[in-house]
C-alpha positions as CSV (number, residue, x, y, z in Angstrom):
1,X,-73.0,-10.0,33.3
2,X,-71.2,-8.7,30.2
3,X,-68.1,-8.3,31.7
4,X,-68.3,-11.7,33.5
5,X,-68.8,-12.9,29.5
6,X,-65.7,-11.3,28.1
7,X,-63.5,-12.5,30.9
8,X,-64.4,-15.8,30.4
9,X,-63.6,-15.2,26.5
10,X,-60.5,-14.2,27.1
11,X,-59.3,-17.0,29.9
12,X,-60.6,-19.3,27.4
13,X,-58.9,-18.0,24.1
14,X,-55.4,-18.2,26.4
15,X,-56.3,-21.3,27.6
16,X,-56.2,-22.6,23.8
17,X,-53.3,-20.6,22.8
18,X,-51.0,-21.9,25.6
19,X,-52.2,-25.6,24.8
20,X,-51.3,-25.3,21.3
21,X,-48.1,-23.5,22.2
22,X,-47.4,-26.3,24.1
23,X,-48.1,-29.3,21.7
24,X,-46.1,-27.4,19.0
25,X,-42.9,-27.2,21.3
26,X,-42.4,-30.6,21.2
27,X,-39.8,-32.0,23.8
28,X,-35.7,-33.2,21.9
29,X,-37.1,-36.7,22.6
30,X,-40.6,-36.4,20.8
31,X,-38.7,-34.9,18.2
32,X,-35.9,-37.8,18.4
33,X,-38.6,-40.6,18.3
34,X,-39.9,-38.6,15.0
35,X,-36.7,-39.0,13.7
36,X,-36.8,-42.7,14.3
37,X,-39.9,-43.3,12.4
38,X,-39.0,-41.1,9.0
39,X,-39.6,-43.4,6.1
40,X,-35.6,-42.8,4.7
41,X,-36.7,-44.7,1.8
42,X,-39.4,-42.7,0.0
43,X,-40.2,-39.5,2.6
44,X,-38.9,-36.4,0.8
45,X,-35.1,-35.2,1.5
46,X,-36.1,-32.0,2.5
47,X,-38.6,-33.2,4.9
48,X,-35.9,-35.6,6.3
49,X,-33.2,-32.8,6.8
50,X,-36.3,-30.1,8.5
51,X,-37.0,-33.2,10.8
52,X,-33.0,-33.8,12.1
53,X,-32.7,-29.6,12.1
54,X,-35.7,-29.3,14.2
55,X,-34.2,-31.6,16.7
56,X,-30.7,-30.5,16.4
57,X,-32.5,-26.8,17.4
58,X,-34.6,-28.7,20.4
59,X,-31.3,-30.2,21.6
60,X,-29.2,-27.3,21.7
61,X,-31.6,-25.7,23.6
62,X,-32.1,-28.3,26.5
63,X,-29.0,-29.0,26.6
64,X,-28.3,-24.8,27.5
65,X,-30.7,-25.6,30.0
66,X,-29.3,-28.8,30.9
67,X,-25.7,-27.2,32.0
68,X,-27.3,-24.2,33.6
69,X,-28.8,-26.7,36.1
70,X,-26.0,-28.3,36.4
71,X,-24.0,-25.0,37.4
72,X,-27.1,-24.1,40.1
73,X,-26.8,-27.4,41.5
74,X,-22.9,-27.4,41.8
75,X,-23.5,-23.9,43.5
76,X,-25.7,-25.4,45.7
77,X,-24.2,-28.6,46.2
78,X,-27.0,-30.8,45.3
79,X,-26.1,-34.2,44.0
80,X,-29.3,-34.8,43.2
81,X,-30.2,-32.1,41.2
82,X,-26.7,-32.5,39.9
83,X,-27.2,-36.1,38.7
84,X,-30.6,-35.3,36.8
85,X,-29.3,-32.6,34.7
86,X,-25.7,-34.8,33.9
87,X,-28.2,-37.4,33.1
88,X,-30.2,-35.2,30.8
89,X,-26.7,-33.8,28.9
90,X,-25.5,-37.2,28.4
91,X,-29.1,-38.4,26.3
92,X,-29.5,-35.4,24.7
93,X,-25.9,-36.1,23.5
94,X,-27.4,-39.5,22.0
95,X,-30.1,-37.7,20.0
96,X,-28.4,-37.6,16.6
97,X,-28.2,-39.4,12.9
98,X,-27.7,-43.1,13.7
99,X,-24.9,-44.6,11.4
100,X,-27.5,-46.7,9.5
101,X,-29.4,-43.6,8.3
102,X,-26.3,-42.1,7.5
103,X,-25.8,-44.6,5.3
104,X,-29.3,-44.5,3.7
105,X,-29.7,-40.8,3.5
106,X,-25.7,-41.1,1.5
107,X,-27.5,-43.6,-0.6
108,X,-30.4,-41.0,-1.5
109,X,-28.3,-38.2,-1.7
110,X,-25.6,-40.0,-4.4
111,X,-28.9,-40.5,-7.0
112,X,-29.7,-36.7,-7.1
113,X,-28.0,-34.2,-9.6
114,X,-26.2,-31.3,-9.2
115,X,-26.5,-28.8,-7.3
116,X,-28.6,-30.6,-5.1
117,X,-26.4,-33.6,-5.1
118,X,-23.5,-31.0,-3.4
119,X,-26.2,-29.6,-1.3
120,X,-27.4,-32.4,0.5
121,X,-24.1,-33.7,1.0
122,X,-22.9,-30.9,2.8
123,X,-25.9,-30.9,5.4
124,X,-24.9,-34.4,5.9
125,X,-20.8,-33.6,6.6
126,X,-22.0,-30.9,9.0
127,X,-24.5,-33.4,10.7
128,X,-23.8,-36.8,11.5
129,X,-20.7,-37.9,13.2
130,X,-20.7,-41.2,10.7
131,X,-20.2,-39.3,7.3
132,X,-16.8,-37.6,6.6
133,X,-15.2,-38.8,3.4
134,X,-11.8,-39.0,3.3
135,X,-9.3,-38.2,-0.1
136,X,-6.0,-41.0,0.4
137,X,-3.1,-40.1,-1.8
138,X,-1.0,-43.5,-1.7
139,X,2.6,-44.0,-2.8
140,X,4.6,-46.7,-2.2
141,X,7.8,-48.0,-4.2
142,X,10.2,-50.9,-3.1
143,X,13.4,-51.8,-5.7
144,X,17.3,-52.5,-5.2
145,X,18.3,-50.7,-2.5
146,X,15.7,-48.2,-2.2
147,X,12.2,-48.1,-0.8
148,X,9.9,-44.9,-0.8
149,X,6.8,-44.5,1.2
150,X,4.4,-41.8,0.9
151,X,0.7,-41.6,2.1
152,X,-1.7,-38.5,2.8
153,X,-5.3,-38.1,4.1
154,X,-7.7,-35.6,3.4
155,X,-11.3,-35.4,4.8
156,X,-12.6,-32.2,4.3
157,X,-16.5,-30.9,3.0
158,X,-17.8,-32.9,-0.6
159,X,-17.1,-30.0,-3.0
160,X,-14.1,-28.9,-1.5
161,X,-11.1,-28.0,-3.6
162,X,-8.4,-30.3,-3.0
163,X,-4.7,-28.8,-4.0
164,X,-3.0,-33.0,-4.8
165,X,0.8,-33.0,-4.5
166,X,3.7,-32.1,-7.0
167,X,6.6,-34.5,-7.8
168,X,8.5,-31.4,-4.9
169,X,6.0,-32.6,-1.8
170,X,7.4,-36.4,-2.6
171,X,11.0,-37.2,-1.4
172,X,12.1,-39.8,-3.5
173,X,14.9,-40.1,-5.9
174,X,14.1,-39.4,-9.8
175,X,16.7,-41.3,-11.3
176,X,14.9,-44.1,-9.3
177,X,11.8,-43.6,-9.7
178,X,11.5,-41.5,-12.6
179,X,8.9,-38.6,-12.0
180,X,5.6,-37.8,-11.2
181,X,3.2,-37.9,-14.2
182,X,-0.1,-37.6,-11.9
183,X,-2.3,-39.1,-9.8
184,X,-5.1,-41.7,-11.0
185,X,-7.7,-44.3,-9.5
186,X,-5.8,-46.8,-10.7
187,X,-2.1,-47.1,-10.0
188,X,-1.5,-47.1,-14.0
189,X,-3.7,-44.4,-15.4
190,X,-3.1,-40.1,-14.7
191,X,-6.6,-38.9,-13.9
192,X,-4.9,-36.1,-12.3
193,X,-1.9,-34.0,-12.8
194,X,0.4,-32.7,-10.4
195,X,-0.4,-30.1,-8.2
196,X,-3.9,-30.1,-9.8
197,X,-7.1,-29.1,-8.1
198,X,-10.3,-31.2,-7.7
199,X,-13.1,-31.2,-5.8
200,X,-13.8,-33.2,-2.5
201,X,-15.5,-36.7,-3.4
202,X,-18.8,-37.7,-1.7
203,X,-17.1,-41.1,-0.7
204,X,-13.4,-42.6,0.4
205,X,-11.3,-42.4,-2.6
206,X,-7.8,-43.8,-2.8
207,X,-5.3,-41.9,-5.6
208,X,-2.7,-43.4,-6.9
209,X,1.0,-41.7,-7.9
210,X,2.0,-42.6,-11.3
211,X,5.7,-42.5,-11.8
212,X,6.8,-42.5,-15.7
213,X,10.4,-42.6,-17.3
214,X,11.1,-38.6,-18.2
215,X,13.4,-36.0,-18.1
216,X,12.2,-32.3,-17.0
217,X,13.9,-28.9,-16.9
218,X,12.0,-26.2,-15.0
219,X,13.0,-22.8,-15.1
220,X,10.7,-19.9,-13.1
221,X,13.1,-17.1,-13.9
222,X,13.5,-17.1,-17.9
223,X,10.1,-20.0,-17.9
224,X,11.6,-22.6,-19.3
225,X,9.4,-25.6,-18.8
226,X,11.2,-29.0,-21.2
227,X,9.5,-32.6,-20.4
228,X,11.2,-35.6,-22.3
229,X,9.3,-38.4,-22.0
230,X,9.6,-42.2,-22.2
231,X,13.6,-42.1,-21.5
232,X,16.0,-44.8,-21.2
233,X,19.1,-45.3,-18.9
234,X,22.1,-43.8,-21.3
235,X,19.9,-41.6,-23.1
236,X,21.5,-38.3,-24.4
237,X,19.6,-34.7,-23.8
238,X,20.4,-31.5,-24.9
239,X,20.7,-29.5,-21.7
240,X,18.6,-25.9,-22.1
241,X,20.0,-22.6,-23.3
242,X,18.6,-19.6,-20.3
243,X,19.0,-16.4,-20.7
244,X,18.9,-14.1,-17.4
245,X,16.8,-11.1,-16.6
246,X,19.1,-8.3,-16.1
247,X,23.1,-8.2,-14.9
248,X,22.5,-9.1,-11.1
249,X,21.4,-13.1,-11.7
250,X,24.1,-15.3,-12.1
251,X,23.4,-18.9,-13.3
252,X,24.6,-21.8,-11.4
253,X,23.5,-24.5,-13.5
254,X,20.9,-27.4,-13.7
255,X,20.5,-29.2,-10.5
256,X,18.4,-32.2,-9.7
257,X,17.5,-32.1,-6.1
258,X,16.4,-35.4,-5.2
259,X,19.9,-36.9,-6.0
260,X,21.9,-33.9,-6.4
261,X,23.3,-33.8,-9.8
262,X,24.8,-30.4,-10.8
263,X,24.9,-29.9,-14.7
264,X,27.0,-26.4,-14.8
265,X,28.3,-26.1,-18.7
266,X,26.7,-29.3,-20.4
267,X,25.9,-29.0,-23.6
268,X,24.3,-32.9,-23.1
269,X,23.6,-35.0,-20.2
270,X,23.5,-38.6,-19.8
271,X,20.6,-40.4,-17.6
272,X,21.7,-42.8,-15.5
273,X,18.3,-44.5,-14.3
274,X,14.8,-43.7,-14.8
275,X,15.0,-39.7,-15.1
276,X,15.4,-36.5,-13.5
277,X,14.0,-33.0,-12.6
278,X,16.2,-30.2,-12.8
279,X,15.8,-26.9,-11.7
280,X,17.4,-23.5,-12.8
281,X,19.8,-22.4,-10.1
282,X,19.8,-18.4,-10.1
283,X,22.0,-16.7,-7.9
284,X,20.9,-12.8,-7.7
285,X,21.4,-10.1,-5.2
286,X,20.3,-6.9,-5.4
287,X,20.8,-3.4,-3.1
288,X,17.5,-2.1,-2.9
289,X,19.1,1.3,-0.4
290,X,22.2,3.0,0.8
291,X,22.0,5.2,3.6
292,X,24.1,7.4,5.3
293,X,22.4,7.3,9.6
294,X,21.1,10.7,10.9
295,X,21.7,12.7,7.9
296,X,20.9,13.4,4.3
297,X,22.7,12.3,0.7
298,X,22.8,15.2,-0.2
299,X,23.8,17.0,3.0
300,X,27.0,14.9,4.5
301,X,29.5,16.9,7.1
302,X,32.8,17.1,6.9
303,X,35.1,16.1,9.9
304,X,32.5,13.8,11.4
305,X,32.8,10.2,11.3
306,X,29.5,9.1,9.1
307,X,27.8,6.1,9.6
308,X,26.4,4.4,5.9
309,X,24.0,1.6,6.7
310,X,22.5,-0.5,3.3
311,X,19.6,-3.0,2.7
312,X,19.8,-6.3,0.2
313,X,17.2,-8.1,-1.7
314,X,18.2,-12.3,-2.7
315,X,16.1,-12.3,-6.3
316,X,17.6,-15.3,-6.9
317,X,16.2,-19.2,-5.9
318,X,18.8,-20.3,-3.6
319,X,20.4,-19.1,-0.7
320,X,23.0,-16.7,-0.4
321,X,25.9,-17.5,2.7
322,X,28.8,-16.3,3.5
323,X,28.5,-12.4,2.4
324,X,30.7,-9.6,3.1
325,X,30.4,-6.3,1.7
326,X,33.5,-4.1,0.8
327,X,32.9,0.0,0.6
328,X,35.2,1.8,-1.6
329,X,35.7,5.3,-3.2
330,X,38.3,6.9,-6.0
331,X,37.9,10.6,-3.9
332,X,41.1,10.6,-2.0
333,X,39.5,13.5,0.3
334,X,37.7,10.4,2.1
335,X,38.9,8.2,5.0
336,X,37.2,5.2,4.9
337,X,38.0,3.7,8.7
338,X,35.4,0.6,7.9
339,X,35.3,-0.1,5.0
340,X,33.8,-4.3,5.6
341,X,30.8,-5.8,6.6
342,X,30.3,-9.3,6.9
343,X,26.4,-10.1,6.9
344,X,26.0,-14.2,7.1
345,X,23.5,-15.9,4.9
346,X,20.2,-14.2,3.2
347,X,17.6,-16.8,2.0
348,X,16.2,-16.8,-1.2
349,X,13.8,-14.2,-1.5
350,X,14.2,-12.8,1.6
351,X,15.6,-9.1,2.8
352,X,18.3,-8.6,4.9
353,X,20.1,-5.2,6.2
354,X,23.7,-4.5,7.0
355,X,22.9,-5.3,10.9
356,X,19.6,-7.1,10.9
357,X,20.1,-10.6,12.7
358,X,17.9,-12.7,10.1
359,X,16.1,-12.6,7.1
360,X,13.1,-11.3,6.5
361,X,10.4,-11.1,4.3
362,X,10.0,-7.7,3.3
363,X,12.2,-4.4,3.4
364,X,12.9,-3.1,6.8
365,X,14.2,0.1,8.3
366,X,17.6,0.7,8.0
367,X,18.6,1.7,11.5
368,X,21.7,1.1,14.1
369,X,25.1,1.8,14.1
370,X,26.6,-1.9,14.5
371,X,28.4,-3.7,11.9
372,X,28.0,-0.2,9.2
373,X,30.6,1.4,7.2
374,X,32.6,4.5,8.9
375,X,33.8,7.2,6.8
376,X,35.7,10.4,7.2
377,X,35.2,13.2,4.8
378,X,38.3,16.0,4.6
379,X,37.5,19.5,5.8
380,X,39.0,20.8,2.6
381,X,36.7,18.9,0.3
382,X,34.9,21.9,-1.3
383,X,31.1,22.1,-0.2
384,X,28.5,20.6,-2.8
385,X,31.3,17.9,-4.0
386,X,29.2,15.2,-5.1
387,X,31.5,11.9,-4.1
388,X,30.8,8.9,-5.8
389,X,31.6,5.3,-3.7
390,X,31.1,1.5,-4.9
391,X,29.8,-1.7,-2.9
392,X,31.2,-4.7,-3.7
393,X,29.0,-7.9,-2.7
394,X,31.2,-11.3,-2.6
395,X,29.5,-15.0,-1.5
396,X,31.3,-18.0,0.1
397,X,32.3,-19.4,-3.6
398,X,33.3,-16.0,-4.9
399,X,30.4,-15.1,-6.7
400,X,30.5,-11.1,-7.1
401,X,28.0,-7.8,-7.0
402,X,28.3,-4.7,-7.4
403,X,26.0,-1.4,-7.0
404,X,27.2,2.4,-7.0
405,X,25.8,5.1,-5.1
406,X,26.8,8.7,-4.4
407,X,27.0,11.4,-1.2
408,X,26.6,15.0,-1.3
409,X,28.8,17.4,1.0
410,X,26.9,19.8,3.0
């Protein structure tokens, strides 16, 4: 009898269990019609966002259930079964944030403070389909001859940061123009500067370029940074003195590139139009290695033809073409049999060897036998004779470097 008793305990205490199990696992469309019925207006916001997670949780799992019927009734070629679960995926896919509580819960959200304000925000982004803010950078200039169009858009997380473009991201011509003094809500006003960064809005934004009347020079090797502002067609400016690093940069001039003005030994320049940007021009090459293939600088045969391969640095901010490198040597004990090597273009800031077939980014292995020096060193050159050789670098207009190194004979 006492054991009929505590059986009927226990079926009765699962019995409950399961039942409340069962009523707490409510189905994606309970939990949808829930979602329906949420006062936006005056219900808490994080009762709201536990009430659309729950059902985003419910979904995803009936719809893994969904497609793995779908699968066993492909496999088994039911189209009956087939059509239930399809049927199931396609209204679970319907169970999300209509656009009209979107718009209600953006409402809410926009009257809270920060953090919360950010918070809330964010949730939304992630889930509903109807809220992604967009960031519009807008651009557009029509005059005599000319007409410039620019126009970018962002949507990204509220909060994000948001890099805006420099007057170098916007092809238009500065002497037409003038340059870029920012970016504001209104098409007369900077909010922004150039290149700034500010955070994602919470709604569609529209920024404005504001063009002024100004004259810049820029240097980012000796950091010159000259704005003149509010300039006039025919103005006169005192060009900028610069001063270079160390003996391998070589200045070109002042250069403009949106119309390509070149100011080389200007003490002044003239504007012709609204303004300009120039730019530094640095030419600088630099041999980072010389070395001799398969054997040591300070252990060189005699009477063996000895490969000398090299590696180049551009320091400078434009690009190098036409290069040819010329070995030579005062020790008349050495045979130079190639004594030129003609290497093409390296790109500013890039690496380049004596046979490497592009630029690169950083140093490589000097390695290979094609397109290197040959050199011959005499069999009566006493042993230890430390001989001394020079590598003249020339460009396409003549600009010249050159680097010394030395070889040891074994």
């Amino acid at each position: 009898m006492m054991n009929k008793f505590k059986k009927s305990v226990v079926v009765g205490f699962i019995l409950v269990v399961s039942v409340t199990l069962l009523s707490a696992a409510s189905n994606a469309k309970e939990l949808y019609q829930k979602t329906q019925e949420i006062d936006l207006g005056t219900q808490s916001i994080e009762s709201i966002i536990d009430t659309f997670s729950m059902l985003r949780e419910q979904v995803v799992k009936e719809m893994q259930t969904a497609r793995e019927d779908l699968a066993d009734a492909r496999s088994r070629r039911d189209s009956e079964a087939y059509k239930e679960a399809y049927g199931r995926l396609v209204e679970l896919g319907a169970y999300d944030i209509t656009q009209e509580q979107t718009d209600r819960l953006l409402m809410r959200i926009l009257q809270e403070e920060e953090p919360a304000r950010g918070t809330y925000a964010g949730w939304l982004f992630e889930n509903s389909a109807f809220y992604h803010p967009s960031l519009r950078m807008d651009f557009t200039l029509s005059g005599d001859g000319y007409h410039y169009s620019f126009n970018q858009r962002i949507s990204q997380k509220p909060g994000t940061q948001i890099t805006l473009p420099d007057g170098s991201q916007i092809r238009a011509s500065s002497s037409q123009v003038g340059l870029l003094a920012g970016w504001g809500l209104t098409p007369d006003t900077v909010e922004y500067l150039p290149g700034a960064s500010i955070a994602m809005p919470y709604t569609d934004q529209t920024l404005y370029a504001v063009w002024r009347n100004s004259v810049s020079f820029k240097d980012s090797v000796s950091g010159i940074d000259v704005l003149h502002e509010d300039v006039s067609p025919g103005s006169q400016i005192a060009v900028p003195d610069v001063q270079a690093p160390d003996d391998s940069f070589r200045f070109v001039g002042w250069y403009d590139r949106s119309t390509r003005e070149l100011i080389a030994d200007e003490d002044f320049t003239t504007i012709e139009g609204k303004g300009a940007a120039f730019e530094a021009i640095w030419k600088s090459l630099k041999i980072e290695a010389v070395n001799p293939l398969y054997y040591a600088v300070d252990s060189i045969p005699t009477r063996t033809q000895v490969k000398i391969g090299f590696s180049l640095l551009n320091q400078g901010n434009v690009a190098l073409e036409g290069l040819v490198a010329k070995l030579s040597t005062t020790d008349p004990q050495v045979t130079l049999l190639n004594d030129t090597v003609s290497l093409g273009g390296i790109s500013a800031g890039m690496h380049r060897t004596n046979n490497s077939w592009m630029s690169t980014s950083e140093q490589v292995e000097i390695a290979g036998e094609r397109n290197t020096f040959v050199l011959v060193i005499s069999a009566n050159i006493p042993k230890g004779t430390v001989v001394p050789f020079t590598v003249t670098l020339t460009d396409a207009s003549g600009v010249q470097w050159t680097s010394g190194f030395s070889l040891t004979v074994k």
